[in-house]
Every structure is written in structure tokens, then in C-alpha cells.
C-alpha beads as a LAMMPS data file, in Angstrom:
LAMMPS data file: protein, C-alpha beads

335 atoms
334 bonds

1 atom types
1 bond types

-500.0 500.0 xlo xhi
-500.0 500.0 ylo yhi
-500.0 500.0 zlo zhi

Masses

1 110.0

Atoms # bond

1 1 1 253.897 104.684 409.473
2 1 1 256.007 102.806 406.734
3 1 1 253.395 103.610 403.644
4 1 1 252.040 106.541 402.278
5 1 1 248.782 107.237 400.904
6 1 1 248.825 109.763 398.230
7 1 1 247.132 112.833 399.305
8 1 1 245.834 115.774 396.853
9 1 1 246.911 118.060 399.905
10 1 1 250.394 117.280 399.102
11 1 1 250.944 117.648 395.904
12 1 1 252.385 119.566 392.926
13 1 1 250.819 119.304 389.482
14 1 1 253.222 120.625 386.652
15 1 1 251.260 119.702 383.637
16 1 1 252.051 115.927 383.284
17 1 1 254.185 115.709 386.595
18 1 1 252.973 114.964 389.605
19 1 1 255.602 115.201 393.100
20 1 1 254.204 113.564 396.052
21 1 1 255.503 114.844 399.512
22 1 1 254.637 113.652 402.720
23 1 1 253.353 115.292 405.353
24 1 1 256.177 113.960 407.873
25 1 1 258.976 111.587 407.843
26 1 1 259.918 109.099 410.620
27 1 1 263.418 108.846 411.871
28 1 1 264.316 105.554 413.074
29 1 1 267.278 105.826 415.101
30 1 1 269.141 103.210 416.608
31 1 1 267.316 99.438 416.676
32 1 1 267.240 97.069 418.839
33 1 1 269.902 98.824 421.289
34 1 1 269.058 99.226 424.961
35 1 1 268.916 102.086 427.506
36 1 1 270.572 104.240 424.401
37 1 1 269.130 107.499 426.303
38 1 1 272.356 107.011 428.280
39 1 1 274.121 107.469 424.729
40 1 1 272.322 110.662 423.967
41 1 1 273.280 112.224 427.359
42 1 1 276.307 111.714 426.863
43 1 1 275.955 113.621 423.525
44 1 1 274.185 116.438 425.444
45 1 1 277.424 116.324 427.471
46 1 1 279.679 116.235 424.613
47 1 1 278.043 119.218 422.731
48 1 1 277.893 121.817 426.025
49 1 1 281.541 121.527 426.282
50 1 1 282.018 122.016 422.052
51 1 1 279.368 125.077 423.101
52 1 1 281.568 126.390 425.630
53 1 1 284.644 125.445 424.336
54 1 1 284.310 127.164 421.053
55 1 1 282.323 130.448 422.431
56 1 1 285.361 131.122 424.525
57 1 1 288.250 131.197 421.442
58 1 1 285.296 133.449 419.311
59 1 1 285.499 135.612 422.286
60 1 1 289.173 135.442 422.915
61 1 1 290.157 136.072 419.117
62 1 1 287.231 138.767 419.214
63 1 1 288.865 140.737 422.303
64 1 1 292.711 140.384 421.486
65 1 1 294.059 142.634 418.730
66 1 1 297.305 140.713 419.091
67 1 1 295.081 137.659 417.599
68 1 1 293.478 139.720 414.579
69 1 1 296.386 137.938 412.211
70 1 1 295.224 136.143 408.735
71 1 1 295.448 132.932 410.683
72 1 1 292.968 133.381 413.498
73 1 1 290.555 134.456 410.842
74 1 1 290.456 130.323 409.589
75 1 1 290.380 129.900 413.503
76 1 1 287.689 131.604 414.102
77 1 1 285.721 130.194 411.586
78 1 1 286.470 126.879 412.332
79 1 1 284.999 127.437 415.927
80 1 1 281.787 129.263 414.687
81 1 1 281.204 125.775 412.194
82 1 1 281.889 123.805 414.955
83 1 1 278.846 125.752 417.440
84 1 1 276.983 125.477 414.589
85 1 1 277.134 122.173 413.382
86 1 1 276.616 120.674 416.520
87 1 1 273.941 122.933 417.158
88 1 1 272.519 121.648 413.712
89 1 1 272.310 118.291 414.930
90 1 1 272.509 117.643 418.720
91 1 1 269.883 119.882 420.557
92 1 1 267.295 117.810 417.700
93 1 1 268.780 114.748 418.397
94 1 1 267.394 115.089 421.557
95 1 1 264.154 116.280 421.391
96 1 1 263.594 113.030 418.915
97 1 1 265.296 110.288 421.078
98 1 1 264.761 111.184 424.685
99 1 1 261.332 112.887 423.948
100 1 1 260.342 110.583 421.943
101 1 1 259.446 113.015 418.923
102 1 1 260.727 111.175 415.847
103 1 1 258.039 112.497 413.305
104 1 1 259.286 115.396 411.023
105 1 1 257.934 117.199 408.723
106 1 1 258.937 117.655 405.326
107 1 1 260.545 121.247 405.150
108 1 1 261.520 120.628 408.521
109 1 1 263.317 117.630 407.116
110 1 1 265.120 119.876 404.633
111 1 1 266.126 122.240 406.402
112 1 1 267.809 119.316 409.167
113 1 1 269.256 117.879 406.222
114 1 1 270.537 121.498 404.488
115 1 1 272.124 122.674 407.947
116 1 1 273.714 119.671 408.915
117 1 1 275.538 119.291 405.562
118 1 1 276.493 122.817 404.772
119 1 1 278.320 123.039 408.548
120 1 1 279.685 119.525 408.005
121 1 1 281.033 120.572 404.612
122 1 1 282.330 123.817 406.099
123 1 1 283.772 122.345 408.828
124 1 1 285.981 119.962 406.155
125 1 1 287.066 122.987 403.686
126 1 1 288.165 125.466 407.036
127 1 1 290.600 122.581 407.726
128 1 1 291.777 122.669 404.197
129 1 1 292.847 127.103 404.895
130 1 1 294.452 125.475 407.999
131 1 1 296.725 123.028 406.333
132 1 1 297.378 125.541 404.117
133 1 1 298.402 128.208 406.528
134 1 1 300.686 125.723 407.843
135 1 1 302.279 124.421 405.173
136 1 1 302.998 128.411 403.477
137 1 1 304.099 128.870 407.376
138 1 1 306.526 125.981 407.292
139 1 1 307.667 125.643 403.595
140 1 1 308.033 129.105 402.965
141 1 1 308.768 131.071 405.900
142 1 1 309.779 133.886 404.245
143 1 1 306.580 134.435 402.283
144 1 1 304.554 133.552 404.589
145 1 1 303.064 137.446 405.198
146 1 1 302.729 137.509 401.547
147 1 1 300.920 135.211 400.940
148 1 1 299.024 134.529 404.007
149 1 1 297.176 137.861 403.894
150 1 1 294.085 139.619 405.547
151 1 1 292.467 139.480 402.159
152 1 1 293.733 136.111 401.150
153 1 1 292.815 134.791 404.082
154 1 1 288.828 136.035 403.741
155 1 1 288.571 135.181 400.119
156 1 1 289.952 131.894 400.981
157 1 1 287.069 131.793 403.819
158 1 1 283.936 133.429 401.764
159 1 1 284.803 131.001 399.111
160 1 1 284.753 127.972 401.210
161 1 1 281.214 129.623 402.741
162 1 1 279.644 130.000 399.269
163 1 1 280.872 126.636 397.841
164 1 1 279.441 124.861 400.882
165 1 1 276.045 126.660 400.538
166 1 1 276.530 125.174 396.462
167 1 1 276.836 122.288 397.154
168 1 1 274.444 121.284 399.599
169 1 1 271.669 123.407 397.993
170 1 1 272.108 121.257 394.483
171 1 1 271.397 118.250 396.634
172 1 1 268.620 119.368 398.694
173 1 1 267.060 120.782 395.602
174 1 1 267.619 117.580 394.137
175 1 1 265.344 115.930 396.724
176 1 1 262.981 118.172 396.031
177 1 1 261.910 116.889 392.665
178 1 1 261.649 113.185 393.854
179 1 1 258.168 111.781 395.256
180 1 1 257.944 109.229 398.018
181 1 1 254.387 107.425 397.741
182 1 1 256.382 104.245 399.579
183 1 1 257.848 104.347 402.992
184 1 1 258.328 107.296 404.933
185 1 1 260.870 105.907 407.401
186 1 1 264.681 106.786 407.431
187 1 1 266.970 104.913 409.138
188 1 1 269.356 107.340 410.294
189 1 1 268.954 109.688 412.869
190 1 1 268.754 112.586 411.503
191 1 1 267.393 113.594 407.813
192 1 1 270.567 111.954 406.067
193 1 1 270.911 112.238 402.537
194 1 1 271.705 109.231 401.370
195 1 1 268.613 107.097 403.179
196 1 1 266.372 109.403 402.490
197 1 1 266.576 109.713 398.247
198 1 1 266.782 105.648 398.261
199 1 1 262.934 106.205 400.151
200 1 1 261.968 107.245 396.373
201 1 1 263.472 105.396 394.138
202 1 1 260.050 102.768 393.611
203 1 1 258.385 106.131 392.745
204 1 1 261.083 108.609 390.798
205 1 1 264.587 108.696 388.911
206 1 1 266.697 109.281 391.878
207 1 1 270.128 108.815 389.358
208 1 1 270.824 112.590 389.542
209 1 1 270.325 111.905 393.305
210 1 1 272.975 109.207 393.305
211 1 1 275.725 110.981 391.662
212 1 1 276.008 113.707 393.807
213 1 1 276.072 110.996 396.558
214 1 1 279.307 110.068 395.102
215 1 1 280.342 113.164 394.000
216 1 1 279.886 115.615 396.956
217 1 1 281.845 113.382 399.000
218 1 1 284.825 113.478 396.395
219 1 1 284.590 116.662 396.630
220 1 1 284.088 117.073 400.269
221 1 1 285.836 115.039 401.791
222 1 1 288.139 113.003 399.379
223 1 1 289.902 115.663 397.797
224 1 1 290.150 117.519 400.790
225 1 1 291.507 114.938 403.012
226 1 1 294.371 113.919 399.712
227 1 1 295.421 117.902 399.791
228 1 1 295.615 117.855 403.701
229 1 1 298.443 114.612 402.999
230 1 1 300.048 115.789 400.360
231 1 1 300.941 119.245 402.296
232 1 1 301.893 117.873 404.889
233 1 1 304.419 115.417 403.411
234 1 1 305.717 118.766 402.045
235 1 1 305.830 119.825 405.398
236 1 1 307.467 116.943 406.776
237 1 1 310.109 117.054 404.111
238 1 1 311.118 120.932 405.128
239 1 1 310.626 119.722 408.871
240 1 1 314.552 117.863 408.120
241 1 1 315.830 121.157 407.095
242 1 1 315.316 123.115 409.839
243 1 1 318.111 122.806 411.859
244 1 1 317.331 124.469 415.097
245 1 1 315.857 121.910 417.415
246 1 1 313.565 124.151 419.219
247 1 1 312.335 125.131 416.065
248 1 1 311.520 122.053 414.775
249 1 1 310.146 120.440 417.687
250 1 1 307.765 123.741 417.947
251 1 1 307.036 123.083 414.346
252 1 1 305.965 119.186 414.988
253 1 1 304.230 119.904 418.348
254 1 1 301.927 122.255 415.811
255 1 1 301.309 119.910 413.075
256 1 1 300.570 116.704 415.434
257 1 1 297.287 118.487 416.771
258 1 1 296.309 119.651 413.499
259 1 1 296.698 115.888 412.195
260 1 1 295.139 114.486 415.199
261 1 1 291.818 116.889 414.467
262 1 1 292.365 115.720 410.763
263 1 1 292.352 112.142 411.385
264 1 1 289.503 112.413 414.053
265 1 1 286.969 114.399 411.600
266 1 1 287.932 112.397 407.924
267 1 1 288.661 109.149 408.630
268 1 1 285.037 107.754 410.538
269 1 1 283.263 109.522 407.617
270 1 1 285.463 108.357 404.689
271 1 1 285.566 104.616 406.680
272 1 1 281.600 104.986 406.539
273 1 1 281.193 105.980 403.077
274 1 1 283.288 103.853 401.993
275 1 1 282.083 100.769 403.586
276 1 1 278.640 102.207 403.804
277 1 1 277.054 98.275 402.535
278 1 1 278.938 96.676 404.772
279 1 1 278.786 98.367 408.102
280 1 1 275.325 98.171 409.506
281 1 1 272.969 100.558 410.547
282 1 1 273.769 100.955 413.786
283 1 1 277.402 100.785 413.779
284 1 1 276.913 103.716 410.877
285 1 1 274.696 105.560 413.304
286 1 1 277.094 105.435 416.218
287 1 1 279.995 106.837 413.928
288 1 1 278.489 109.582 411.982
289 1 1 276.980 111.063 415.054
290 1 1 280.455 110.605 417.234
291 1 1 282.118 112.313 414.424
292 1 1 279.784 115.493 414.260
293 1 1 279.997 115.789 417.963
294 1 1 283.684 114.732 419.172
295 1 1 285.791 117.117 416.607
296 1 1 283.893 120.302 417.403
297 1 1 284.393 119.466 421.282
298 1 1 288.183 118.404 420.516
299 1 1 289.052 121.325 418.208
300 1 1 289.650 124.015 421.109
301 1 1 291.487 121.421 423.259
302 1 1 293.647 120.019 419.952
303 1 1 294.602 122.904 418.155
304 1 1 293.555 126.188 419.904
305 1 1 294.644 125.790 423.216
306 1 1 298.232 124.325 422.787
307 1 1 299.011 126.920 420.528
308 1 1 300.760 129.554 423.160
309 1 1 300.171 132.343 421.582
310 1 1 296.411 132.224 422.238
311 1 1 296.822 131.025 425.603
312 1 1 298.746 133.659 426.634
313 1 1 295.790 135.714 425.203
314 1 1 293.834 133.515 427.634
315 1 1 295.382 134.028 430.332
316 1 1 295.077 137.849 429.653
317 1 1 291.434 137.616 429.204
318 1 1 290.636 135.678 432.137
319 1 1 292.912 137.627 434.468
320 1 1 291.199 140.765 433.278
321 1 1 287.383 139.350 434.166
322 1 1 288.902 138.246 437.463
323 1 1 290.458 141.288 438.224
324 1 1 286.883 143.181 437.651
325 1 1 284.763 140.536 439.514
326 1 1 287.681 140.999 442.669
327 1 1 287.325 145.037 442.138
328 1 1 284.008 146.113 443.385
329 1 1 284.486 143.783 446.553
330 1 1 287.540 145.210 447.220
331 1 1 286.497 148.717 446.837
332 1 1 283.083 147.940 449.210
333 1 1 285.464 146.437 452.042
334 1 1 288.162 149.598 451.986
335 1 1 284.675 152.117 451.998

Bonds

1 1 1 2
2 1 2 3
3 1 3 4
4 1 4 5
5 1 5 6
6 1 6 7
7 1 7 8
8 1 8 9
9 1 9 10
10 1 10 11
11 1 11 12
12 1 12 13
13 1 13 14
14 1 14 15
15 1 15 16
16 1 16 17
17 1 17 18
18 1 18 19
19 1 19 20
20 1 20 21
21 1 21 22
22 1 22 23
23 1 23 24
24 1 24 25
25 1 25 26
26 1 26 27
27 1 27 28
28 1 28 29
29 1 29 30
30 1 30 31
31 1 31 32
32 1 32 33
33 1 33 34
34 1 34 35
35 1 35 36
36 1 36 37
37 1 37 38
38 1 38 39
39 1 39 40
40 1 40 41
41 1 41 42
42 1 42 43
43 1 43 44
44 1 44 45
45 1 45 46
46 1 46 47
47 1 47 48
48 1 48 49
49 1 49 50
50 1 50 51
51 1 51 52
52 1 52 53
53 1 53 54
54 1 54 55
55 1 55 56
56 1 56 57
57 1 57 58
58 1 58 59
59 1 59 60
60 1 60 61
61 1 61 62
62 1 62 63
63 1 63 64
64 1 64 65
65 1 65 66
66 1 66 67
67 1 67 68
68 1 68 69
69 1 69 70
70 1 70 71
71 1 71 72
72 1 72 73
73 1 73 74
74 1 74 75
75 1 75 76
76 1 76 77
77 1 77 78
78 1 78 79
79 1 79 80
80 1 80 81
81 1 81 82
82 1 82 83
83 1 83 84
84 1 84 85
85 1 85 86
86 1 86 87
87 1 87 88
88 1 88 89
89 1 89 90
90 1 90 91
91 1 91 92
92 1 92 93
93 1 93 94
94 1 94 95
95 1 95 96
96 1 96 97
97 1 97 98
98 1 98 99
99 1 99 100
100 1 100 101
101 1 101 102
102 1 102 103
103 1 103 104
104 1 104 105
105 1 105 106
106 1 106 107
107 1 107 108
108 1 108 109
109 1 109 110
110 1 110 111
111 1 111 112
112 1 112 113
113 1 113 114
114 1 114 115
115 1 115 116
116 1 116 117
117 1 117 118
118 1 118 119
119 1 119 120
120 1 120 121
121 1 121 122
122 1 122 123
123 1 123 124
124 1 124 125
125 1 125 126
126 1 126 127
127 1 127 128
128 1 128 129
129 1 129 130
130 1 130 131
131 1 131 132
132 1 132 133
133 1 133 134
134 1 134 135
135 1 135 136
136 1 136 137
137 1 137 138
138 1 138 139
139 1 139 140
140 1 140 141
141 1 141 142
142 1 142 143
143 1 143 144
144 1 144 145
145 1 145 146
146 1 146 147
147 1 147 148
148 1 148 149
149 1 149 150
150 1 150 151
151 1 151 152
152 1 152 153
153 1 153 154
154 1 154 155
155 1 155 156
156 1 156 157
157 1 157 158
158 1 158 159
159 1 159 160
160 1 160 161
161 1 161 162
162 1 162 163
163 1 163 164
164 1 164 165
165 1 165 166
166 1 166 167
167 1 167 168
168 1 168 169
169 1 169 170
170 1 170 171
171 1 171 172
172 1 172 173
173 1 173 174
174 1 174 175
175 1 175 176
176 1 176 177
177 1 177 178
178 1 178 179
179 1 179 180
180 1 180 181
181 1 181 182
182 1 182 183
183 1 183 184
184 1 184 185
185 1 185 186
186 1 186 187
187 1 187 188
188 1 188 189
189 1 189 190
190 1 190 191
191 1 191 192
192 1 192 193
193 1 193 194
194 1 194 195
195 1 195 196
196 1 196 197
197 1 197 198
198 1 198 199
199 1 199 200
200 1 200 201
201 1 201 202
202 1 202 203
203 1 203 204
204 1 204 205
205 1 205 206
206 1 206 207
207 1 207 208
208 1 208 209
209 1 209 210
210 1 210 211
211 1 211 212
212 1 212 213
213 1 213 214
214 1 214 215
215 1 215 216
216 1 216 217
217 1 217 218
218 1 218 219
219 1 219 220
220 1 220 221
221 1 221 222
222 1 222 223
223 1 223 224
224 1 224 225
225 1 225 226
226 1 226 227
227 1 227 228
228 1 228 229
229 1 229 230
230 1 230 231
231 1 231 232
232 1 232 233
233 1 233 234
234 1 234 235
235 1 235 236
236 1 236 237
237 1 237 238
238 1 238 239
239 1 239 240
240 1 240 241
241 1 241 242
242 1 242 243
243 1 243 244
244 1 244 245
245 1 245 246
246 1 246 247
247 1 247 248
248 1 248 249
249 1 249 250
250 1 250 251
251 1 251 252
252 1 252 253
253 1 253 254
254 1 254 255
255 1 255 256
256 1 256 257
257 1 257 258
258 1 258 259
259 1 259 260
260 1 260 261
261 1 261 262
262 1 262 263
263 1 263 264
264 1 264 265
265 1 265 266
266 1 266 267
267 1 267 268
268 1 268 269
269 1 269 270
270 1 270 271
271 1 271 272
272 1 272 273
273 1 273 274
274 1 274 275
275 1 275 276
276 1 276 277
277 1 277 278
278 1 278 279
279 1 279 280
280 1 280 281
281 1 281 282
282 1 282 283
283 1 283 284
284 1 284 285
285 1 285 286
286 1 286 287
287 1 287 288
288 1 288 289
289 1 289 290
290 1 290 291
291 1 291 292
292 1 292 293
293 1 293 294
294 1 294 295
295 1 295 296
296 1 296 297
297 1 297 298
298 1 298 299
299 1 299 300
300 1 300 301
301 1 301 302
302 1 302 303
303 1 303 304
304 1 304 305
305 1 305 306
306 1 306 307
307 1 307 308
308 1 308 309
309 1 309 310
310 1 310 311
311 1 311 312
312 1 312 313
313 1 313 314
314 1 314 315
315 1 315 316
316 1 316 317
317 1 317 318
318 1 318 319
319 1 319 320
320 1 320 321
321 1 321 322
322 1 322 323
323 1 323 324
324 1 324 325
325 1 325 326
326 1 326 327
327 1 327 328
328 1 328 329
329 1 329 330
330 1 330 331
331 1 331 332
332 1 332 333
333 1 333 334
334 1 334 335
């Protein structure tokens, strides 16, 4: 299980290079940790309500015109990352742990570790068009439908899709190159970037491996998370010039949740990258998997649903299904 053999079967020959890729890779999981299937029910649980959760505002902002503003378009895309990054990891998560299948193939592998990063990384720039949406909403009120447009807000959204899809393709296609004639385990549980380049490094040059390990998160998460601050100490700063109470308690009430949702997304990873030789495997494990289930379940409750303008349009939706389902009984009683 931990060494590999090289086999003709599975390799490329490029005149003097030679790539070796396994036929499978083992994910390790947690070690050492009992009853931990408990654990991954509870992450089953977790990701049905982010499932449900998220389904419903797609279908909400869907049905209501009165929600087809710039802003709901960020919402809405924030809630289709969120099915689709759990989705990425969770229902596979499962199969491994609490079936017990925790061999993977190799373009299986890639493809884990190519989903699970692009919806991560679009999950941490749609956050980025929502502090900006409120800080134009806040700081300049009276621009705010100039330039928080239709159009700027889905060339603000189709960039953030194609720079996601750049970025994570230069570092799967990175891994591509590497060969891994050593161990075959990663310790992670899932096909994580970082462990699994450092499985090659006896056999390949894995540096342009390791610099977009530090540089994707810069540019990920880092930068992200010092734009997010910086508007909303901006924010904060016109929050003391508005002088109508009601106003600026709405105002607050608004940017708490989207701070909360901030601080539970960023700070776990950034902690964990940042302390990555320090925090052990387990602990890393337990953190990186809490944080790519808990935000997309705590996104509709955070930010969505306390904003009253879509729960009205809840309210609306609902009472219109209910009204339906009450209808044909009704009308079979009076006949």
C-alpha cells in the first residue's frame, strides 16, 4: 500500500522523460481516532441541511421577480457554490470512511482534487462581490444603482467563475507532470493538494508545485480576506454618519451576518495554512472538513434569511405551495 512498483502500464514516455502514475491512491483519513463514523454522520447531517437550505433561496430568487436585483445575482451564486462544494466533498467522504472505500484512482483523484478547489475558491471570491455590494450600498448610497448593475454584477460573477477554473487547473496540471514511484498514501481525506505533490518530491521537481501552494492561497484567500477588512472599516467609518438610528442599526444588523459567514469560512483555513507544521494531522483534518461543510449550511441561515426582503419573498412562496396543496382538497370536499 505505501510503495509503488513502477509499472510500464502506467506510464508516459516523452523522449527522455518518463512520468510514473499510479494506478490508485490511498486516503488515510483520520488516525488513531475512535468510533469517527459518528463524525461523518454528523457530516451527512450537516450537508442535507446546506442541500436543502441552499436549493430553497435558488428557488426562491428563481421564482420572485421582486428578487431579480444585481445583488441576488452574487446570492445566488453563492448558494449554487455552496450545493456544490459540499457536494464535491461530502457524499465521497462517505463512501470512503463509512464504506470503507479509501482507494482512488488517479483521474479520479484529480478530478476530487479539481472540484473541491475550484468551489472552495469560488465560494471565497462570491464573498468578495458581497462585501462589495455592501460597501457601494453603504458608502455610496447614491450610486449604488450605478454602479451595482445587472451587467456589473455578472461580469463581476463570470470573472470570479473563470479565474477560479485558472487557478485550480494550473495546479492540477501541475500535478500532472510529477511521478510518484514512493508512497501512494495521503494523509488527508480527500485528494488535498498540498499532501499529495510532497508524495513526489523523492521522484520529481515539485518547486513549481510549491509555489503555487503559497501563491494560490495569497491569492485565494489572503487577499481576499484583507479586501473584505479593509471595506468594511470603510463601512464602519460611514456607519457614524448615518444619523437615523433605524437606519443604522438596519445597516449593522446586515453587515454582522455577512462578517460572521466571513470569519466562519477564512479564518479555520488561513489558521491551517498558516500553522499547517504545527497543527497535526488530525486536528488539520477536523478543520478543513468543518469549514467546507459548516459555511455552506450557515450561509442561508446567516445572511439569506435575516435579510427581510427575501423572507418576505418566502413567505410568499410558501404560502402559495400551501395554498395549492389546501386547493384540490377543498374543492373534492365542496363536490
Amino acid at each position: 500500500m505505501s510503495y509503488l512498483t513502477s509499472n510500464p502500464n502506467q506510464t508516459e514516455n516523452s523522449s527522455t522523460i518518463i512520468v510514473i502514475r499510479p494506478p490508485y491512491f490511498y486516503i488515510s483519513g483520520f488516525t488513531g481516532i475512535p468510533h469517527m463514523e459518528y463524525y461523518y454522520v454528523f457530516l451527512c447531517f450537516v450537508y442535507l441541511i446546506s442541500l436543502v437550505g441552499n436549493t430553497f433561496i435558488m428557488i426562491v430568487i428563481y421564482v420572485d421577480q421582486n428578487l431579480h436585483s444585481p445583488k441576488y445575482i452574487a446570492v445566488f451564486s453563492l448558494a449554487f457554490t455552496d450545493v456544490c462544494e459540499s457536494t464535491a466533498q461530502v457524499p465521497k467522504l462517505l463512501d470512503m470512511f463509512l464504506f470503507g472505500r479509501q482507494f482512488i484512482s488517479y483521474n479520479q483523484c484529480l478530478a476530487n482534487l479539481f472540484f473541491v478547489f475550484f468551489f472552495l475558491t469560488m465560494q471565497s471570491f462570491n464573498l468578495i462581490i458581497l462585501s462589495y455590494d455592501r460597501l457601494v450600498a453603504i458608502c455610496c448610497p447614491l450610486r449604488y444603482h450605478m454602479l451595482v448593475t445587472h451587467r456589473s454584477m455578472f461580469q463581476l460573477t463570470g470573472a470570479a467563475w473563470f479565474g477560479s477554473l485558472l487557478t485550480v487547473l494550473i495546479a492540477v496540471g501541475l500535478i500532472t507532470r510529477l511521478s510518484f514511484c514512493r508512497s501512494v498514501v495521503i494523509n488527508s481525506y480527500f485528494c488535498d493538494h498540498g499532501p499529495l505533490f510532497r508524495l513526489a518530491a523523492p521522484c520529481s521537481d515539485v518547486l513549481p508545485n510549491i509555489i503555487i501552494s503559497y501563491l494560490n492561497p495569497c491569492l485565494v484567500f489572503y487577499i481576499p480576506m484583507v479586501f473584505i477588512i479593509g471595506s468594511y472599516i470603510c463601512i464602519s467609518h460611514a456607519l457614524f454618519t448615518i444619523t437615523l438610528p433605524q437606519d443604522r442599526h438596519r445597516a449593522i444588523k446586515t453587515c454582522a451576518s455577512h462578517l460572521i459567514l466571513v470569519a466562519v469560512f477564512y479564518l479555520p483555513i488561513i489558521i491551517t495554512f498558516l500553522l499547517q507544521s504545527l497543527i497535526p494531522t488530525n486536528l488539520r483534518i477536523i478543520n478543513l472538513s468543518l469549514t467546507s461543510v459548516l459555511p455552506p449550511m450557515l450561509n442561508p441561515i446567516i445572511y439569506v434569511l435575516k435579510t427581510e426582503e427575501f423572507k418576505e419573498s418566502a413567505k410568499k412562496l410558501i404560502s402559495r405551495i400551501l395554498q395549492r396543496a389546501v386547493a384540490p382538497g377543498q374543492s373534492t370536499l365542496n363536490s
